[in-house]
C-alpha positions in Angstrom: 0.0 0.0 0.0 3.1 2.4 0.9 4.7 2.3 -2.5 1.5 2.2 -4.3 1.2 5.9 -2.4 4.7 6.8 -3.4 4.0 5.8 -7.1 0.7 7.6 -7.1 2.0 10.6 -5.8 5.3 10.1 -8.4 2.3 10.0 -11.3 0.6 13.3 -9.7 3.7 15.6 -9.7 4.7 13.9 -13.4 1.4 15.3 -14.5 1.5 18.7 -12.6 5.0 19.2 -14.3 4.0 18.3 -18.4 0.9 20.8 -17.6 3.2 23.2 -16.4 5.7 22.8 -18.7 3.2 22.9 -21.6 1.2 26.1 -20.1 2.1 29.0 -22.6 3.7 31.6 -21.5 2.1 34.9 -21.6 3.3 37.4 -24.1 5.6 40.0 -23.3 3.8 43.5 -22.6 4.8 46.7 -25.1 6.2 49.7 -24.2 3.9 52.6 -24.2 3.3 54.6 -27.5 4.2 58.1 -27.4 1.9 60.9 -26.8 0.7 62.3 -30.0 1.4 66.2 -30.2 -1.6 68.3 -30.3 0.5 71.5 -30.8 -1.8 74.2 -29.6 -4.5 73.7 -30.6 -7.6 72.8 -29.2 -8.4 69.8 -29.8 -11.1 66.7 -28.5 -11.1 63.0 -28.6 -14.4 61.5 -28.8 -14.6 57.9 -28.2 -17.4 56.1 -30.0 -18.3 52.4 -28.3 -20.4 49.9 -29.9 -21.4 47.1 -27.5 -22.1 43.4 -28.5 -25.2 43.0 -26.3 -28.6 44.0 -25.7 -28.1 45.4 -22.0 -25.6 48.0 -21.5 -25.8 46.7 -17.5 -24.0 43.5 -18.2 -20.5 43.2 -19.6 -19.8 42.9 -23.4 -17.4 43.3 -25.5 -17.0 46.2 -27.8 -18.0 45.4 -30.9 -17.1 48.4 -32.6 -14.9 51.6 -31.9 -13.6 54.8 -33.5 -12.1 57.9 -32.4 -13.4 61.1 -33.8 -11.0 63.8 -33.2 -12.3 67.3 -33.4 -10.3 70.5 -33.9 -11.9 73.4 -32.7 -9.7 76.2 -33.3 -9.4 75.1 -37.2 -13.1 73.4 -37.5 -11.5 69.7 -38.6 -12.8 66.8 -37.9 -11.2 63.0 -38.4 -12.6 59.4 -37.7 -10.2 56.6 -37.6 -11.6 52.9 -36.5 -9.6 50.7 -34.2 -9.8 47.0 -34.9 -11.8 44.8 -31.8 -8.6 42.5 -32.5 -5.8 44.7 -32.4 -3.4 43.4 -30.0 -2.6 45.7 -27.1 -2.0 46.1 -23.3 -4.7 46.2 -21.3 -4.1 47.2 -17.6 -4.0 44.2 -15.9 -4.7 41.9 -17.9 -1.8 41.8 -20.0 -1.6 41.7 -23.9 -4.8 41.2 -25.4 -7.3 42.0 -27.8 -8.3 45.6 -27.6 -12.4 45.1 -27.5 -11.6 42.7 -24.2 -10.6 46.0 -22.7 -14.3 47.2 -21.9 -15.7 43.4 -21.1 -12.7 43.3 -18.3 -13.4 46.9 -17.0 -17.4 46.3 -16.7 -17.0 42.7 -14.9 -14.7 44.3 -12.6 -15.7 44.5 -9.1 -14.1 47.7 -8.2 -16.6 50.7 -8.9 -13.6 52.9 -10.2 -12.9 50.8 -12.8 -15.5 50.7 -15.9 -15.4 49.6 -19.2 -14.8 52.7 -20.2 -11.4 54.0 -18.0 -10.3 50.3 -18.9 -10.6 51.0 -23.1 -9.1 54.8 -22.6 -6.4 53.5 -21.0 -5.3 50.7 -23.5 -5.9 53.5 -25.9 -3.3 55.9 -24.1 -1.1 53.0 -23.9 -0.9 51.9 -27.0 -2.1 54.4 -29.2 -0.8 57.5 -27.3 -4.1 59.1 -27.9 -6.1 60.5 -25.1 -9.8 60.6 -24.6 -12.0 63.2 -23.5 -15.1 61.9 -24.1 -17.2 58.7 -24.9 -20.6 57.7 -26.4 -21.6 54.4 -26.0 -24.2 52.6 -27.7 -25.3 48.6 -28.0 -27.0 46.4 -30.5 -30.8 47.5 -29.5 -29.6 51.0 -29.0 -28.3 51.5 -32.3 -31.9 49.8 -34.0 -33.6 52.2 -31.8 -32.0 55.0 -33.3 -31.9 54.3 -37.2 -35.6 53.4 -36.5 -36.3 56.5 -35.0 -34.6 58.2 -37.8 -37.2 56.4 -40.3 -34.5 54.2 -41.6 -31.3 55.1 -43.0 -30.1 55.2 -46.8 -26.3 53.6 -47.0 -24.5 53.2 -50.2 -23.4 49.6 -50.4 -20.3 49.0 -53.1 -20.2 45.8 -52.6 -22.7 42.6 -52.6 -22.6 41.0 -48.9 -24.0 37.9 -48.2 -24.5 36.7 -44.3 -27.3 34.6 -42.4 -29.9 37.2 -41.1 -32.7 36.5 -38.1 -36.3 36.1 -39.9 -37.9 37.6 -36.6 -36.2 39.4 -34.6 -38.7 39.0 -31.7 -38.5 35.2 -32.3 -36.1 32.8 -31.0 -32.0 33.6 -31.8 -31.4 29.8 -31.2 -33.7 28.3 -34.0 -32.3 27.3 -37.1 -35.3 28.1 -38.2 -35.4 31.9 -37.4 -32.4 32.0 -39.8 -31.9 32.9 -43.7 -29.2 33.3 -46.0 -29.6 37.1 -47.0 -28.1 38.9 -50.1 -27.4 42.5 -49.7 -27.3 43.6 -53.6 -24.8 47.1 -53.9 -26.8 50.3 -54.8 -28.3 53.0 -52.4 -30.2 50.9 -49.8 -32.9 51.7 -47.8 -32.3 50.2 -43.6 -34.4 49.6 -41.2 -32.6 49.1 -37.5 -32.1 45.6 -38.0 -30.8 45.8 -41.5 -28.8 48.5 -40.3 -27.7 46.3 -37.3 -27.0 43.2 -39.8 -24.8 45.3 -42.1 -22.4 46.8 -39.5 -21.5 43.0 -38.4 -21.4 41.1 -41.0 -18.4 39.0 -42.4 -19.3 36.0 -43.5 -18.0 37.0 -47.3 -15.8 40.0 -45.8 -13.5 40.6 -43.1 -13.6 42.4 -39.7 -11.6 45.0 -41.4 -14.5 45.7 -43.9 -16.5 46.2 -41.1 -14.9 48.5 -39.5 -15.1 50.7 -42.5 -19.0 49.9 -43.2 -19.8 51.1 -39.3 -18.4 54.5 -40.9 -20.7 54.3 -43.7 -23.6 54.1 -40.6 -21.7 56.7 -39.0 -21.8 59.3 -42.2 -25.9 57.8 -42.7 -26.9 59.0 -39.7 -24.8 62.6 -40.1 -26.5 62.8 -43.1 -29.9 62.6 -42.1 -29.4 64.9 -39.2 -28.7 67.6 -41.4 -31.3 66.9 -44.0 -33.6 67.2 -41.6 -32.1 70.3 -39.7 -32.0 68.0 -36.1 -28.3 69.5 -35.3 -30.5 73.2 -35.4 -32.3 71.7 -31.5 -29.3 69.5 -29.8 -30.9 70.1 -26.9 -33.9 68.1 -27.6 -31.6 65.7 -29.8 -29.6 65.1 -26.4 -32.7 64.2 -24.6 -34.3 62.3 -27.5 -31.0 59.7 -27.4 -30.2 60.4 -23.7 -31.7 56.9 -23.2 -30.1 55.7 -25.8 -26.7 56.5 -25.7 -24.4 56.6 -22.8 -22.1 59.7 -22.8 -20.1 61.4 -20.4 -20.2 64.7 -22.7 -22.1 67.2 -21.2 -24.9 69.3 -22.7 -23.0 72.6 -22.9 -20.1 71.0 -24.3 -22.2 69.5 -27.0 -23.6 72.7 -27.5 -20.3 74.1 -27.9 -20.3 71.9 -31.1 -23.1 73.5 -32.8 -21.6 75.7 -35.1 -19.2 73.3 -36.4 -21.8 70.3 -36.1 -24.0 72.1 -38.6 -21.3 73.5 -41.3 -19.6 70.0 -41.5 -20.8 67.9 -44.5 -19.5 63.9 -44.4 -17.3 65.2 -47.1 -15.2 67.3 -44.9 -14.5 64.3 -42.7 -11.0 63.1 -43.1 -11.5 59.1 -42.7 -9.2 56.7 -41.6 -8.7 52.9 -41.6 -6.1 50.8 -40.2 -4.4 48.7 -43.2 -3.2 45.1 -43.2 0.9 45.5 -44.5 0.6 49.7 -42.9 -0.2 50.0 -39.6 -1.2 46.4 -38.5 -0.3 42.8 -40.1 -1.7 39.6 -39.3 0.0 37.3 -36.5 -1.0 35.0 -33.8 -0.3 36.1 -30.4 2.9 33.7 -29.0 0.9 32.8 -25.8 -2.3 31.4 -26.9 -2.0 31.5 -30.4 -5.0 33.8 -31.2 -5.5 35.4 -34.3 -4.3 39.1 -33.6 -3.7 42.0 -35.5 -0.5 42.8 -34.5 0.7 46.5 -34.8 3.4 48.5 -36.9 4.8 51.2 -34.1 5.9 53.4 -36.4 3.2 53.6 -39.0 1.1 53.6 -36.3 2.4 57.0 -34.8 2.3 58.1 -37.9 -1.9 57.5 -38.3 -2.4 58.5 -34.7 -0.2 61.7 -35.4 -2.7 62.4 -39.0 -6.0 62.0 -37.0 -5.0 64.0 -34.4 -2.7 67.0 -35.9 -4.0 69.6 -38.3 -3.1 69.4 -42.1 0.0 71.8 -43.5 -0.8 75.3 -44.3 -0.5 74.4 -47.8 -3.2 72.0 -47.5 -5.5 74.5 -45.5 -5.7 76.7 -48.4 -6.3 74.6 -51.1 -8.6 72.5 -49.0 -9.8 68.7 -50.7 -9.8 68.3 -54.1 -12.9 68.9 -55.9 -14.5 65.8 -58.2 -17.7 66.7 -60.3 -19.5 63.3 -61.0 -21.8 62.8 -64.2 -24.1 60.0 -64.8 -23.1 58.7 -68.2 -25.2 55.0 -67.4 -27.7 55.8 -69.8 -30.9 55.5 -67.2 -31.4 57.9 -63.6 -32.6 54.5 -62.0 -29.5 53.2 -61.0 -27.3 55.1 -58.6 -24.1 54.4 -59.6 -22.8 57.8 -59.7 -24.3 58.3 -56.6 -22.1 55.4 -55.0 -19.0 56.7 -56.5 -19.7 59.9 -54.9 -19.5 58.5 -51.6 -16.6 56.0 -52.4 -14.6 59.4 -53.7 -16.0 61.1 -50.6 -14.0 58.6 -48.1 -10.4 58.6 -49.8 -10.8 63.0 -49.5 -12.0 64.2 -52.4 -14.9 67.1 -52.3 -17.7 65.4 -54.8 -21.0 66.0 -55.9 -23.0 65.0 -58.4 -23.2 67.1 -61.7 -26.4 67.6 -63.6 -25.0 67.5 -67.5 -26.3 66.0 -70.8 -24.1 63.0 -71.9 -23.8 60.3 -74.6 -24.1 56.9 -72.6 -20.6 55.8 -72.0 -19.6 52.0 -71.2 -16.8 52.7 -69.0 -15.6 55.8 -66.4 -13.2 58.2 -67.4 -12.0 61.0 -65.9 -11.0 64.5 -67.1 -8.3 66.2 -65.0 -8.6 69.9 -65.1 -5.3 70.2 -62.8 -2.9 69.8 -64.6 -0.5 68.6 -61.7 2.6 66.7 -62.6 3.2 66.1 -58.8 0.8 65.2 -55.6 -1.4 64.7 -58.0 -4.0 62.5 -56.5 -5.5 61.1 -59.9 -4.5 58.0 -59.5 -6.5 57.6 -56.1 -9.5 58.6 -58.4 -8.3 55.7 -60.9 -7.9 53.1 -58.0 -11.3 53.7 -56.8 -13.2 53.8 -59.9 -10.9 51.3 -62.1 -10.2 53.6 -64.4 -6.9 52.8 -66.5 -4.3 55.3 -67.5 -6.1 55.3 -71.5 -9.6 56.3 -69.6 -7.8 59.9 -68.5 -7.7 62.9 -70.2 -5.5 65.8 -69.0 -7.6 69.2 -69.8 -5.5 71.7 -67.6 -7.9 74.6 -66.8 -6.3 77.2 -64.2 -10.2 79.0 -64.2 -11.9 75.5 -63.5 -15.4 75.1 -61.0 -13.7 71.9 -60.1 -10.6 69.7 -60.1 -12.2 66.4 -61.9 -14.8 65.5 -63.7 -15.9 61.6 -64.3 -18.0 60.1 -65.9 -19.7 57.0 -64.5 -20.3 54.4 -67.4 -23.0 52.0 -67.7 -20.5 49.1 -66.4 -19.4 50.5 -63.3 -21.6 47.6 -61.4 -19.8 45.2 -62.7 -16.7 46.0 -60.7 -17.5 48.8 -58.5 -16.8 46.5 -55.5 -12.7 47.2 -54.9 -12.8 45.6 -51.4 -11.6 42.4 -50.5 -15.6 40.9 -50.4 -16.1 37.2 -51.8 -19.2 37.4 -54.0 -21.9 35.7 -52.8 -23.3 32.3 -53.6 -26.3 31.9 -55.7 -29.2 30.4 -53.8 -32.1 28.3 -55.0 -36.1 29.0 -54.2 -35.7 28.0 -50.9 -33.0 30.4 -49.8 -30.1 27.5 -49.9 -26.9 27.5 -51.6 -26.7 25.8 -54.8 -24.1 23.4 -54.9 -22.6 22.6 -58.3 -21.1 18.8 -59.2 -17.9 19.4 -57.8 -19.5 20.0 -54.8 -18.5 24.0 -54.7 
């Protein structure tokens, strides 16, 4: 009986050493970012926090984040959007993903420590930005509002394919409840849930392309505001959403906003996005293996320095490019042009559309008015459209209305989408994939 004890407790600490010896370790925490340089001018960070739950009294994590920096001496405003899996410090809890940040803060039993100081902190960190402010919001909160609104209308450039809940009253855990929905590109129409369904989708595209379609929400619901003059009463916009958003932004300080709130369109918005091979690339953290998105310090400090510092003088006084759009499809029923006014819009140009007779035309092309041998930003135009070098014509004009004009051809549908989105699957009669013999 004694040396079956002996060998038992032999077999124990054998085991409790290969566990040991096979526990990862955790990954070495990163030095602290710099403090980006405001210069002096005055400038606030707005933190914008979408939760993934339907209670904003139970822990979650965030689902969705940006920073919109606001520069009040020079009326600029920026929005960058952080990736939930970029892989940061998170007070203690080590390295981890960044949307763990607020789950960890609001399950933590002591009151000083909320979701919210939790996330500013990691951004401090390891973005060397500082917050002033937040807004927080979660999934019902955000349906309340676009359904309040009356629905929103969001250009969609590229066809996204995801399961959607039939009844969103009904039960989350029935198969049933389920369909495979198509999202077709074009202006669409949203109701809360569509709305909802579109800003976290990526079944076919990727939580990067998310990232940038909560923007294209974020722009929606600035545009309706000021169509329908709401930024003219924020006090009675405050109270409307008081229930619905959680803020720690004051009513004056809001208020404070006003003038530049309504005399900023979405296309005075300098928009950022944090790019795979740029700031971040794609690694596996060394303890645990999880998929991360690991960051690129330098070109890092270099985005946090462009959202947060004003442009050059030089660009101040020549403000964004200018881009006249014409529909050339042939039809007014499609809104192609309309779509590659708001594509334009988000890489800095100043666009509208422009009412002209045209021949139909099967392809864009662009007229360049500039001139510019150098910083010209043609070819950002050309990337976004697909418009080759032999669909440009150089026309300098030094008494031009605008910079560009292009022409949106009747083909522009066909490849419109220039995102990394898989194109979805065609479905039979009864909403299911059709499988072809190979078994694709």
């Amino acid at each position: 009986m004694k040396r079956l004890f002996i060998i038992l407790c032999l077999l124990t600490l054998m085991t409790v050493s290969h566990a040991q010896e096979n526990t990862p370790e955790p990954d070495p925490i990163s030095d602290p970012m710099p403090l980006v340089d405001e210069g002096e001018y005055d400038i606030v960070n707005i933190l914008l926090v979408g939760v993934a739950n339907e209670n904003l009294a139970r822990p979650g994590l965030a689902d969705s984040l940006m920073i919109v920096s606001v520069n009040r001496d020079l009326n600029l405003v920026s929005v960058v959007s952080l990736p939930r899996d970029l892989w940061v410090y998170v007070e203690g809890h080590g390295m981890n993903k960044l949307n763990t940040a607020h789950f960890y803060g609001e399950a933590d039993s002591d009151p000083d420590i909320t979701g919210i100081t939790l996330l500013k902190k990691a951004i401090l960190y390891n973005l060397g930005v500082e917050i002033d402010y937040y807004a927080r919001i979660n999934f019902i909160g955000l349906k309340s509002i676009v359904d309040t609104l009356g629905g929103l209308y969001i250009t969609v450039d590229c066809t996204l394919q995801d399961w959607k809940i039939i009844d969103p009253y009904g039960d989350k855990y029935d198969e049933a409840n389920w369909e495979l929905f198509t999202l077709q590109a074009g202006i669409r129409q949203m109701d809360g849930e569509t709305a909802l369904w579109y800003a976290r989708s990526r079944r076919t595209s990727s939580d990067l392309d998310r990232s940038r379609r909560q923007q294209d929400i974020l722009r929606a619901i600035w545009r309706t505001f000021q169509r329908r003059g709401l930024l003219n009463d924020l006090p009675t916009l405050y109270e409307q959403f008081s229930e619905t958003v959680d803020t720690d932004m004051p009513l004056d300080v809001m208020l404070s906003f006003a003038p530049l709130a309504l005399s900023t369109g979405t296309g005075d918005v300098e928009y950022y996005h944090m790019r795979v091979h740029h700031e971040i690339e794609n690694a596996f953290s060394k303890g645990e293996g999880r998929a991360i998105f690991e960051m690129n310090r330098d070109a890092m400090t270099t985005l946090m320095q462009n959202l947060v510092l004003p442009p050059t003088a030089h660009q101040l006084s020549t403000g964004h490019p200018t881009v006249a759009v014409v529909n050339a499809t042939g039809t007014q029923i499609i809104d192609w042009a309309l779509i590659a006014v708001h594509r334009l819009e988000l890489e800095g140009f100043k666009t509208f559309i422009l009412e002209e007779p045209t021949n139909f035309r099967n392809w864009n092309h662009i007229i360049d008015y500039t001139g510019d041998d150098k910083g010209n930003p043609i070819s950002i135009i050309q990337k976004t459209l697909r418009v080759t070098d032999e669909g440009v014509s150089v026309e300098p004009d030094p008494d031009r209305d605008y910079d560009y004009k292009v022409y949106i051809g009747g083909n522009y549908g066909q490849y419109m989408c220039t995102r990394p989105v898989l194109p979805p699957k065609p479905l039979d009669e009864n909403g299911e994939v059709i499988v072809n013999e190979e078994g694709e």
